[in-house]
N, C-alpha and C positions, 0 to 999 in steps of 0.2 A: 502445737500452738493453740489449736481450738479447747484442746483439753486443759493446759495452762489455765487461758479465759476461764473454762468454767470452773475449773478448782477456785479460782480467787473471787469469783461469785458465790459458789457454793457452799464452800466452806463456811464461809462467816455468816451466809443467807440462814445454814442449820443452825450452826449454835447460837446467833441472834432468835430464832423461833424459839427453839426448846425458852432461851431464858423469858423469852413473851409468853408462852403461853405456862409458865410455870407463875408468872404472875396474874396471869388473867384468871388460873386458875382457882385465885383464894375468891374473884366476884362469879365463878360461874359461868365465864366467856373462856375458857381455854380453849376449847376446840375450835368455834369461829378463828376467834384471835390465832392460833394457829396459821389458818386457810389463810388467811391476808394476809400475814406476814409471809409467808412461803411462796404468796405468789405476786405482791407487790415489791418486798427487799432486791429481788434477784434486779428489776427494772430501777430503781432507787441505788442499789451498790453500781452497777454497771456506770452509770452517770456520774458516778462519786469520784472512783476508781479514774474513769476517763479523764477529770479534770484535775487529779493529786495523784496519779503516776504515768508517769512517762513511758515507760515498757509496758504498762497494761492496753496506752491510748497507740500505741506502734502495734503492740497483738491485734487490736481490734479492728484498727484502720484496715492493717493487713490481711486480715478475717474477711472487711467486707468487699477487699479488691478480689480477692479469691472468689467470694459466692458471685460475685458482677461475672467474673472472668467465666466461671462453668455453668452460670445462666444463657448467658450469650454464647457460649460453645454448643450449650444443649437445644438452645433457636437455631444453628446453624443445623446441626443435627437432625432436627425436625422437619425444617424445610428442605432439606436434601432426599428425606422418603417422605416428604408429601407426594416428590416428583413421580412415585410407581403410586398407582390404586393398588389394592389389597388383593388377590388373590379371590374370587369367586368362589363358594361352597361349588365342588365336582367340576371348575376349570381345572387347565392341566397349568402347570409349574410354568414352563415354558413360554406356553400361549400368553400368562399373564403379566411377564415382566419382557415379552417380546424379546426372545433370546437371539434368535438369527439376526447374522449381518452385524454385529456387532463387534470391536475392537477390543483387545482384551482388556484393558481399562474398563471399559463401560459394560463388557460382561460382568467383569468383576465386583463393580459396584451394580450393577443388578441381581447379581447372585447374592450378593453379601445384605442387600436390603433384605432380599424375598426369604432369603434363606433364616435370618433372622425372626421374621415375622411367623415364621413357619414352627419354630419351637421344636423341630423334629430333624433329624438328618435326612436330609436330600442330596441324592446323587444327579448328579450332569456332567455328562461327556461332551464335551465340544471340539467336534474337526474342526480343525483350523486351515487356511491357505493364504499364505501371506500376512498374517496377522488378524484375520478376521475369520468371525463364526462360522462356518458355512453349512454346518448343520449342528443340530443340539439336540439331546435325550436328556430326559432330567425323569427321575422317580421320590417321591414322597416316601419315606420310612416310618421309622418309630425312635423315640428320642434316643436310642441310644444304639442306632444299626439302622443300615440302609444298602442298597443293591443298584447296581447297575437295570436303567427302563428297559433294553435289549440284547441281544444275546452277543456278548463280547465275540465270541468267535467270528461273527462276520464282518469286527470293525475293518478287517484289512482289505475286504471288497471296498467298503465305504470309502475307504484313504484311498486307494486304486481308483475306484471312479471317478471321486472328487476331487484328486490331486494334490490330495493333504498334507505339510510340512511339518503337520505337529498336530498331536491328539492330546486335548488337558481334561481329567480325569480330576472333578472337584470332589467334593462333599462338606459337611460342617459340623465341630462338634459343637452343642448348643450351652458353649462355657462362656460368662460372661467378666473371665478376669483377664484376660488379657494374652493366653498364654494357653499352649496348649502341644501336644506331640502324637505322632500317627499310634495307634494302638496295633498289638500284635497284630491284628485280624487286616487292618490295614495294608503292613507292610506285607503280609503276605497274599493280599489280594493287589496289592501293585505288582509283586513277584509274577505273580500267576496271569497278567494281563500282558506282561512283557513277553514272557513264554506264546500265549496265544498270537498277539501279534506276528510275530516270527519275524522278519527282514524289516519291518517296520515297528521293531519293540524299544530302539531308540528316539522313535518323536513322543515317545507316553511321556506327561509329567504328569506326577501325581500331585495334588495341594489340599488344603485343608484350610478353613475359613473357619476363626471364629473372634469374639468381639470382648470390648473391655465396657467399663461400668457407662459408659459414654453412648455407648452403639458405634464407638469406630472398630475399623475391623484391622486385622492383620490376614494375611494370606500364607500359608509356610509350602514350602515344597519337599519332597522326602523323597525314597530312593527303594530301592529293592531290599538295600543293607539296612534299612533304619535310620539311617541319616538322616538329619530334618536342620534346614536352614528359613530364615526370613524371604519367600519371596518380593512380597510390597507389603509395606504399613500404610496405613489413611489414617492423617490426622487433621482432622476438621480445621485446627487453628493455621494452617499454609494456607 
């Protein structure tokens, strides 16, 4: 639609210029003559168009309920991470988006802001008991690989103590179209945590966080096998 629009702008905005400044050219003004046409026509055709064609003034109306509609999507967007401060040059991950005690909803949309803003894969482990955080590791990577903050082997003292129903094992890749799948090294470091765990290798779930041109996020979950499904989508407009 938007490219329609400017074709029927553009199109006639060139060839009305070349034939301006082919005449301005016998006084010496072709170049100016030129510039002003090229950049007043497009505003001059658009106005024309809107009130002697029907499908151009439907394109356009249409046009500007769409930029209304992802203005206001992107103010929602905005004010949902004003709600975290930024991360501290040498705070930890954690500390900064107040990980503990948290439900998995609102981890998630904390991890998904922070993890965002971070431009880098980070890892966070969170024991879970009953549905809430009840302890959390999180490590800063490099954009493209990231490591468990502690040493996996002892997560099953930690669920033993804590009383843990379920261990969720995040990260993000830092893609912003929408869509995304666990990479080899992934699936086989989900493999290799479920081994460790041992009698507790069924509350692992592994997910993966990453976002579309908007800053909403999706969430996927995957498997040992490579299997990757939609855990939660966020979509600002609900």
């Amino acid at each position: 639609m938007k490219t329609r629009q400017a074709l029927a702008v553009m199109a006639p905005t060139a060839v009305l210029t070349i034939l301006l400044v082919q005449t301005a050219n016998l006084s010496g003004t072709g170049a100016l003559t030129g510039l002003a046409a090229f950049i007043l026509l497009p505003l001059v055709l658009h106005w024309v168009w809107r009130l002697t064609i029907p499908a151009y003034r439907a394109w356009s109306d249409r046009l500007s309920q769409i930029s209304a509609e992802i203005a206001n999507l992107e103010r929602r967007i905005a004010t949902l991470f004003d709600k975290y401060r930024e991360r501290r040059k040498g705070e930890r991950f954690k500390q900064a988006y107040d990980l503990t005690r948290r439900s998995v909803r609102d981890l998630e949309e904390a991890l998904a802001i922070g993890m965002y803003r971070e431009q880098r894969e980070v890892f966070v482990t969170a024991f879970m008991r009953r549905g809430v955080a009840v302890r959390v590791t999180a490590s800063i990577g490099s954009p493209y690989r990231c490591s468990a903050a502690d040493n996996p082997s002892r997560w099953r003292d930690h669920i033993d103590r804590l009383g843990c129903d379920e261990i969720r094992q995040y990260h993000n890749h830092p893609v912003h179209n929408g869509s995304t799948r666990p990479s080899p090294m992934d699936v086989k470091t989900s493999e290799s945590l479920k081994v460790l765990l041992g009698p507790h290798g069924a509350k692992l779930r592994s997910l993966i966080i990453c976002w579309n041109s908007l800053r909403e996020w999706k969430v996927f979950e995957y498997d040992e096998a490579g299997q990757c499904w939609i855990h939660f989508e966020f979509d600002v407009a609900v």
